[in-house]
N, C-alpha and C positions, 0 to 999 in steps of 0.2 A: 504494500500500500504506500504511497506514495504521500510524504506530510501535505495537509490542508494547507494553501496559498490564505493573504489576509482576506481576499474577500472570500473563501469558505468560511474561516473563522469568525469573520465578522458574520453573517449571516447563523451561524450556528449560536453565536451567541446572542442575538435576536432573539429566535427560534426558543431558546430558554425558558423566556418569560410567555409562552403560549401552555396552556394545558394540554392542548394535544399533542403538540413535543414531550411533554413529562410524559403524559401517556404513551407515547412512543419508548421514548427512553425504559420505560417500568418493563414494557416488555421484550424490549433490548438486551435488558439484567436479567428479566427471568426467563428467556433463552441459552443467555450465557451460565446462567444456574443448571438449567437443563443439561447443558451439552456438557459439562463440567459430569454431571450425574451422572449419565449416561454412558460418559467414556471410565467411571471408575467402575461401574459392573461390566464392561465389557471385557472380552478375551480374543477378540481377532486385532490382530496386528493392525490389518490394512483400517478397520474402521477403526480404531484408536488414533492413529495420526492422522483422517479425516477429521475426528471430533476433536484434536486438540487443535487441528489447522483454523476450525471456526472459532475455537476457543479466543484463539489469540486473533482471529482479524477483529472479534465480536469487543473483546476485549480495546485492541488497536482505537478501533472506534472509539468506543466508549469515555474512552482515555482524551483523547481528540475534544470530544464534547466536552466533557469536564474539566478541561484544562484550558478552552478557546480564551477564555476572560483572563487569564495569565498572561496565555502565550501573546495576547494583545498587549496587553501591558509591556511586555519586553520590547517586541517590536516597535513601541511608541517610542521605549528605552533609549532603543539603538537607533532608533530611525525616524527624530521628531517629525512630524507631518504623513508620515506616511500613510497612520491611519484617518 
């Protein structure tokens, strides 16, 4: 996955203060809850590094989202006007 450009961040960080981004988000986590689950009673190889490949894009994201309002901040940091 390739890191979010400022205007993804900016935009996602918008996106925050809507309920139905939270609502998005809620079942975002309890996917990545699921797939987390699902890969610890599993026993085949190949769909175990399936479930943790979602794991970690599901995660990636997540991370992205929850961090846009930072990562703004830095880039203001480094790069006054930018945003």
């Amino acid at each position: 996955m390739i890191p979010p450009n400022v205007d993804v961040l900016k935009a996602v960080f918008r996106l925050q203060s809507n309920k139905d981004f939270a609502d998005f988000l809620k079942w975002m986590e309890e996917s990545l809850q699921r797939q987390s689950i699902d890969n610890a009673f599993n026993t085949e190889m190949v769909t175990i590094y399936q479930t943790q490949g979602r794991c970690l894009e599901l995660i990636a994201i997540l991370e992205h989202i929850r961090g846009s309002h930072d990562r703004l901040k830095e880039i203001e940091k480094v790069s006054p006007g930018m945003i």
